[in-house]
ZALUMMI-107105 format. One record per residue (C-alpha): residue in one letter; x, y, z. Coordinates in pm, whole numbers, padded with zeros to 5 digits, always signed. Example, Ala and Ser with C-alpha at 12.3 -4.5 7.8 and 13.67 -1.06 7.14 Angstrom:
REM residues 2
a+01230-00450+00780 s+01367-00106+00714 
END
This chain:
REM residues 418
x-00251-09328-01065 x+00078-09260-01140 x+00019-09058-01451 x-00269-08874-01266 x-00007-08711-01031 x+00222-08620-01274 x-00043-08430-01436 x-00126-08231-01139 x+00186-08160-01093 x+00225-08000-01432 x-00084-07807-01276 x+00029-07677-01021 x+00379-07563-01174 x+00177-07402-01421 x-00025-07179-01159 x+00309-07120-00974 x+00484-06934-01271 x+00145-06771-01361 x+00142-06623-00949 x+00499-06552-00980 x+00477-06340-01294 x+00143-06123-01233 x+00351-06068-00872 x+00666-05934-01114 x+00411-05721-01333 x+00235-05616-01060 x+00553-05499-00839 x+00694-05361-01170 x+00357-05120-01197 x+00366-05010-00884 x+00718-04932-00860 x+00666-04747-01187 x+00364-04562-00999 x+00569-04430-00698 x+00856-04353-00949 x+00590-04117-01146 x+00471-03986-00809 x+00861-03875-00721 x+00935-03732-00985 x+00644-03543-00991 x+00684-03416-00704 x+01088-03315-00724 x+00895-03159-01053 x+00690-02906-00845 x+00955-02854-00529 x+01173-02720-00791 x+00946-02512-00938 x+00793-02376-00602 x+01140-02308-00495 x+01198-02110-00837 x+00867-01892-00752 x+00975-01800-00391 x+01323-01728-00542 x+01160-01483-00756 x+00897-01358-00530 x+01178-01248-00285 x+01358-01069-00613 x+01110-00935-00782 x+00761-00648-00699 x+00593-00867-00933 x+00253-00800-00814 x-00039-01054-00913 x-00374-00906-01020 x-00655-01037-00863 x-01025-01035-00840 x-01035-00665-00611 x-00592-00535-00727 x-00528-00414-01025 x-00177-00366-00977 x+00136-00338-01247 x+00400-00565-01196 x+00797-00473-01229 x+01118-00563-01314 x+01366-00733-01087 x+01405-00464-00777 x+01721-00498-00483 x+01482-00328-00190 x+01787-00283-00001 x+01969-00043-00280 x+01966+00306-00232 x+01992+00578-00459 x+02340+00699-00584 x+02475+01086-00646 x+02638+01011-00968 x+02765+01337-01120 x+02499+01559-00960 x+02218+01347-01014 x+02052+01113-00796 x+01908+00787-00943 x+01706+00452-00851 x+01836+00119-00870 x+01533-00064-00972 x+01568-00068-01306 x+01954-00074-01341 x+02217-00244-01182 x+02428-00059-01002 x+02737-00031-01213 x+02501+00061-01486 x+02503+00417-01670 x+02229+00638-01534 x+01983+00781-01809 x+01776+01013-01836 x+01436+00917-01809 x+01436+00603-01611 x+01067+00348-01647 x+00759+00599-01479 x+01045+00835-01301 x+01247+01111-01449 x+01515+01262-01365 x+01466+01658-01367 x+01746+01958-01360 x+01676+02219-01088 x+01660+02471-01427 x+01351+02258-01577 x+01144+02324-01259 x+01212+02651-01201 x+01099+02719-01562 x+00798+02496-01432 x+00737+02689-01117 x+00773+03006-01302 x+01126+03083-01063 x+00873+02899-00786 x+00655+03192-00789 x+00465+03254-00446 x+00165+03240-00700 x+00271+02860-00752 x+00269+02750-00353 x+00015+02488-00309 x+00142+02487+00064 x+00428+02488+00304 x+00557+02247+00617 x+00381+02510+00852 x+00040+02332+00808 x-00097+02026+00691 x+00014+02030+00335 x-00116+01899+00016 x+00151+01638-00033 x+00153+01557+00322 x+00507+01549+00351 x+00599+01835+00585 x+00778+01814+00936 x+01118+01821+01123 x+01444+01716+00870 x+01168+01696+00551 x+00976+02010+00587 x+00969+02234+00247 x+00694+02412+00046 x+00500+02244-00268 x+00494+02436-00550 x+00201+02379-00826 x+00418+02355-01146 x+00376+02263-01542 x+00633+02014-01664 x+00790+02076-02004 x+00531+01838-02181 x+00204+01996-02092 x+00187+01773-01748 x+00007+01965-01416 x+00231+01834-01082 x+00300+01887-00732 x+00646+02003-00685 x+00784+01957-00315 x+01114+02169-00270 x+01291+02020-00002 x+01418+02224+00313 x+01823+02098+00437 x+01705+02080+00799 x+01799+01884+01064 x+02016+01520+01027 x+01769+01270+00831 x+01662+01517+00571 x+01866+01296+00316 x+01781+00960+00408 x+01391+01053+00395 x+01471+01181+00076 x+01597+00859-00066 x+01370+00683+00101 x+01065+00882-00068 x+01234+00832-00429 x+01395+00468-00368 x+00991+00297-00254 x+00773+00523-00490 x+00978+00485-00788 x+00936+00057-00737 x+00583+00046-00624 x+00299+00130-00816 x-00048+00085-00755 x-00375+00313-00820 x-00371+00336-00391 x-00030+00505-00415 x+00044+00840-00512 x+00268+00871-00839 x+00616+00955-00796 x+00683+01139-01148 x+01019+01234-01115 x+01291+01400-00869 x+01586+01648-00878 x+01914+01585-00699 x+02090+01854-00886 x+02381+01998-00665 x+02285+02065-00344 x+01916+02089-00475 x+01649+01804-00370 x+01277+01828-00491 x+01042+01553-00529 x+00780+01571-00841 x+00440+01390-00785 x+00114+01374-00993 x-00092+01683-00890 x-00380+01534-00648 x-00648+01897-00684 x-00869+01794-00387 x-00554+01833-00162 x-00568+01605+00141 x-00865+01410+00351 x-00725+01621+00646 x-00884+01907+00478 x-01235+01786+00403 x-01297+01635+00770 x-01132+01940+00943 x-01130+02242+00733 x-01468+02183+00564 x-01703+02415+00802 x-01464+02747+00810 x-01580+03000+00615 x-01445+03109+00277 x-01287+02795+00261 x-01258+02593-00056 x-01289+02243+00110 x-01673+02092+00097 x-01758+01875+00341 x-01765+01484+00202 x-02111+01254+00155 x-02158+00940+00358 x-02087+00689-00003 x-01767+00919-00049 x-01639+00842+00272 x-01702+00492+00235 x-01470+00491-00108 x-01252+00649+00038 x-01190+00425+00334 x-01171+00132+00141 x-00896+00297-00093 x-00736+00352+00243 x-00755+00013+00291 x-00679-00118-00079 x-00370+00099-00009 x-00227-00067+00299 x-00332-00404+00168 x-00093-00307-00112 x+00187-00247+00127 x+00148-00517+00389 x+00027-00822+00172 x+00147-00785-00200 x+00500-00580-00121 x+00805-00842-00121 x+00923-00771+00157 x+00631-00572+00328 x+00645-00230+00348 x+00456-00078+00698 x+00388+00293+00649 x+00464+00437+01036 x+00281+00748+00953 x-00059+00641+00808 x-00293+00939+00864 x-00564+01188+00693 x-00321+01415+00619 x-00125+01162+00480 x-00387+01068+00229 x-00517+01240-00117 x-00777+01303-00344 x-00775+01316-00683 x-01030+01518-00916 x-01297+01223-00834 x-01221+01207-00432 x-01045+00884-00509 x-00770+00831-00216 x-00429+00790-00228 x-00177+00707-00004 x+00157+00919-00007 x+00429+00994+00262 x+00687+00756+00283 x+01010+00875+00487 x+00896+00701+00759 x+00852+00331+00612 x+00976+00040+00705 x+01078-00302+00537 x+01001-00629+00726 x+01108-01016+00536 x+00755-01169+00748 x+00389-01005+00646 x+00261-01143+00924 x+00513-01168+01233 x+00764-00998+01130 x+00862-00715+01346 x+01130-00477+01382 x+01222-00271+01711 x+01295+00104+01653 x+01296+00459+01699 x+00904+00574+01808 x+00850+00818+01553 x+00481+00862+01420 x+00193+01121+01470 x+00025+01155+01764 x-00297+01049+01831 x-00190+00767+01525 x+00073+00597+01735 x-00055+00203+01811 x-00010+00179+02208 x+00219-00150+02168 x+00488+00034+01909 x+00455+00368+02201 x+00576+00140+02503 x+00822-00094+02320 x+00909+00037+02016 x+00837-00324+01853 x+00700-00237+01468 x+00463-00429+01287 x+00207-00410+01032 x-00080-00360+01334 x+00079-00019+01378 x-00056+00056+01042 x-00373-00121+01133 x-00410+00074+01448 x-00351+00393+01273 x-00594+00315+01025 x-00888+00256+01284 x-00820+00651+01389 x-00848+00796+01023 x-01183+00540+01001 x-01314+00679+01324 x-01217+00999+01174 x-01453+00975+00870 x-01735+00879+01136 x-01705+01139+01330 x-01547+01444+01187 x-01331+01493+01476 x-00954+01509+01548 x-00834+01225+01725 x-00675+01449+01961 x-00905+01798+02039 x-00793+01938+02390 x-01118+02222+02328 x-01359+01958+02413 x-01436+01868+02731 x-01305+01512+02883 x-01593+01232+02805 x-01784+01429+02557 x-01937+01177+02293 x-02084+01444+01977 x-02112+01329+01610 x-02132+01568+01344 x-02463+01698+01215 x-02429+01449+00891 x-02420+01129+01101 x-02813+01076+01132 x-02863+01156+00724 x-02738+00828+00646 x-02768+00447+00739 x-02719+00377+01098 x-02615+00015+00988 x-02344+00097+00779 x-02254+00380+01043 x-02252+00053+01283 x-02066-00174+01077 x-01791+00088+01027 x-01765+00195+01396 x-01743-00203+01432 x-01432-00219+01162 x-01290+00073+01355 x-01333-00065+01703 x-01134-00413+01601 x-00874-00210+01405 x-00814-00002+01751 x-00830-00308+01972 x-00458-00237+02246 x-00374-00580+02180 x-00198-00597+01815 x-00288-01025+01786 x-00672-00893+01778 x-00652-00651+01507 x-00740-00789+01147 x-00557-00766+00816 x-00599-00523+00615 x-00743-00829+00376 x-01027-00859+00592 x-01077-00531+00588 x-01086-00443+00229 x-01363-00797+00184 x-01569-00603+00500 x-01579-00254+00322 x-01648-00380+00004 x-02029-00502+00010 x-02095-00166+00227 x-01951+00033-00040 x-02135-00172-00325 x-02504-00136-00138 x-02446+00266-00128 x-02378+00309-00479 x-02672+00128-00534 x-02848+00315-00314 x-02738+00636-00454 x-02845+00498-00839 x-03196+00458-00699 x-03185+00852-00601 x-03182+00776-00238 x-02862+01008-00163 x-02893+01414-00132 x-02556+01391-00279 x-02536+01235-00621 x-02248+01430-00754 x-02052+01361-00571 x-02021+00982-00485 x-01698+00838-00701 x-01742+00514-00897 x-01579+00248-00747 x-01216+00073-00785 x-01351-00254-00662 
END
C-alpha cells in the first residue's frame, strides 16, 4: 500500500512538470507572437509616416487605371519665383540658393530678343488675340490683360506667346502665379507651360500652341458667318467634358496640397488639333492643405455667371466652387447657351437645333451630372471622382456608337484619353 502511493505520487509530479512546461512554451509562443505583431506594426507606422512625409513634399503623382500623369521632383508649393539678374525663375527644381540655368526640366527661360525674333518684332500678322475678347489662351482681364502672339521658337516649335500688359496692382503676382503652378504640374488635362520671359521690365508667358482656340468659341461663335469655328458633335462634347473633368480631378484630388481653379470656364478651356480639352488660366488659383474640407475665406473674384452661390455670399473657397462652375460649362455643352444672355426673354427654356440628333439618354444623364454639380448647397455636389467614373461609360458607348456608323459626324469625334 505503501509503495502504491509513492508511485502515484511520482505520477502525479511527473504530470505537474509536464503542465508547467507546455504552460512556459506555450506563454513563450505567444509572447513571441504579439512581439512579431508589434514590431510589425511600428514596421508599417514608420513607413506610412515616411509616405505622408513625402506626399506633403513632393507632386509625385500616381498613375492609375483612368491618370496618366508624370510625377516630379521634390516641389516647396509655397516658393515663389525670384528676379535674379533680370530673369525670373521657378523653384521646383532648385533650391533656392541654387544658380539659375538656363533651361530648367519642361520650362525655359527665354530673352525678350528670342521672341521677338519669334514673333517676327510681334507682327500684327502674329496676334492670335488680345484681352478685348475672349482670347485663345484665356488669360485676358483687369491687372493680366495682354495680346497672344502666334510665334516660332528657335528650334522649329509652333507656340502661343502671351505678352503681358503692366496694368493695374496684381499684374505681378498673377504672373508668378501662372509660371510658379504650370511649371510643377503636368498632366495631359493641363495646358503646357513651355517657357517664360522676365527680362527687364518685360513679362510674357510661352505655352504650347492649342489651334482650335478655346471651347468658348465653338459653343458661342460657331453659327456667325465667315467664322472659322464649326460647331462641335454630340461624342465631341462628351470628350470634352470628361477632359474637363479629368482636369479638375487632377487639381482637387492628386495635387499635394489641392489646387482649386476660381475661374473654371469655357473660355478658360482649349482644344488641341484633335478637340482634346485642356485646362489653362491659373492667376486666380488657390492652395488648400484638406481636398475635401479644406476651405479658405477670400476676395470674391471669379466670372460671372461661374461664381458658386456659397463662395458669392461668404467668400468661403472650396473645391465645390470649381464643382459648381463646372456644372455651368456642362450645361453649356447641352445647351449652346451663355449662362448669362440678357437678349432672351426671362423663363425661356430653347435648346439648340443639335439637341434632338442625338441620344436623349445620354442628353439626360448629362443634364443629371449638371443638375448635382449646380446643386446651392456645396455638401450635395459630388467630386470631381465621381464625375470622371459617371462620364466615362457615356463617353465609351458613343464611340462605339460612332464605329458602328451611327453618328453624322465621324470626323470629328476624338479618340479617347480614358
Amino acid at each position: 500500500m505503501h509503495h502504491h502511493d509513492h508511485y502515484h505520487h511520482g505520477i502525479l509530479s511527473f504530470n505537474s512538470i509536464v503542465i508547467i512546461i507546455v504552460s512556459i512554451i506555450t506563454l513563450l509562443v505567444l509572447f513571441a507572437i504579439f512581439l512579431t505583431i508589434f514590431l510589425l506594426r511600428r514596421l508599417k507606422s514608420s513607413k506610412d509616416k515616411t509616405s505622408s512625409c513625402k506626399d506633403i513634399n513632393n507632386t509625385t503623382i500616381h498613375t492609375t487605371g483612368s491618370n496618366r500623369f508624370i510625377a516630379h521632383t521634390t516641389i516647396n508649393f509655397t516658393a515663389s519665383p525670384d528676379v535674379k539678374g533680370g530673369c525670373l525663375y521657378g523653384g521646383h527644381l532648385r533650391s533656392s540658393n541654387a544658380t539659375p540655368s538656363r533651361h530648367s526640366k519642361g520650362v525655359q527661360v527665354f530673352t525678350y530678343k528670342e521672341l521677338e525674333v519669334a514673333t517676327d518684332k510681334f507682327s500684327e500678322a502674329n496676334v492670335i488675340s488680345n484681352n478685348n475678347n475672349n482670347n485663345v489662351l484665356g488669360i485676358g482681364g483687369r491687372g493680366f490683360g495682354g495680346v497672344v502672339y502666334r510665334g516660332v521658337l528657335s528650334d522649329g516649335t509652333l507656340a502661343a506667346i502671351k505678352r503681358i500688359h503692366r496694368e493695374g496692382k496684381q499684374w505681378e503676382r498673377a504672373f508668378r502665379m501662372e509660371v510658379d503652378l504650370l511649371s510643377r504640374l503636368h498632366s495631359p488635362y493641363l495646358v503646357e507651360l513651355l517657357g517664360y520671359c522676365a527680362d527687364q521690365h518685360h513679362r510674357l508667358l510661352i505655352y504650347e500652341f492649342m489651334p482650335n482656340g478655346t471651347l468658348y468659341h465653338h459653343l458661342h461663335l460657331s453659327n456667325n458667318n465667315n467664322n472659322q469655328y464649326q460647331p462641335l458633335d454630340w461624342g465631341t462634347r462628351l470628350v470634352i467634358a470628361l477632359d474637363c473633368a479629368r482636369a479638375l480631378e487632377f487639381l482637387h484630388e492628386h495635387a499635394v496640397p489641392c489646387i482649386i481653379h476660381r475661374d473654371f470656364k469655357c473660355s478658360n478651356v482649349l482644344l488641341d488639333h484633335n478637340f482634346r480639352a485642356k485646362l489653362t488660366d491659373f492667376r486666380l488659383a488657390k492652395m488648400v492643405s484638406h481636398k475635401i474640407n479644406g476651405q479658405v475665406s477670400t476676395r470674391v473674384l471669379g466670372t460671372t455667371g461661374y461664381l458658386a452661390p456659397e463662395y458669392v455670399s461668404t467668400g468661403k473657397l472650396t473645391t465645390k466652387s470649381d464643382v459648381y462652375s463646372y456644372g455651368v460649362v456642362l450645361l453649356e455643352l447641352l445647351t449652346g447657351r451663355v449662362p448669362i444672355d440678357t437678349n432672351r426673354p426671362p423663363g425661356e427654356h430653347v435648346l439648340v437645333s443639335w439637341v434632338g440628333q442625338y441620344s436623349k439618354k445620354d442628353l439626360i444623364q448629362v443634364a443629371a451630372i449638371a443638375a448635382m454639380c449646380v446643386q446651392p448647397e456645396a455638401d450635395y455636389r459630388p467630386l470631381m471622382t465621381d464625375v470622371v467614373q459617371s462620364l466615362i461609360p457615356l463617353v465609351k458607348n458613343n464611340i462605339s456608337s460612332i464605329s458602328s456608323g451611327s453618328s453624322r459626324f465621324q470626323h470629328q469625334t476624338p479618340s479617347p484619353r480614358y
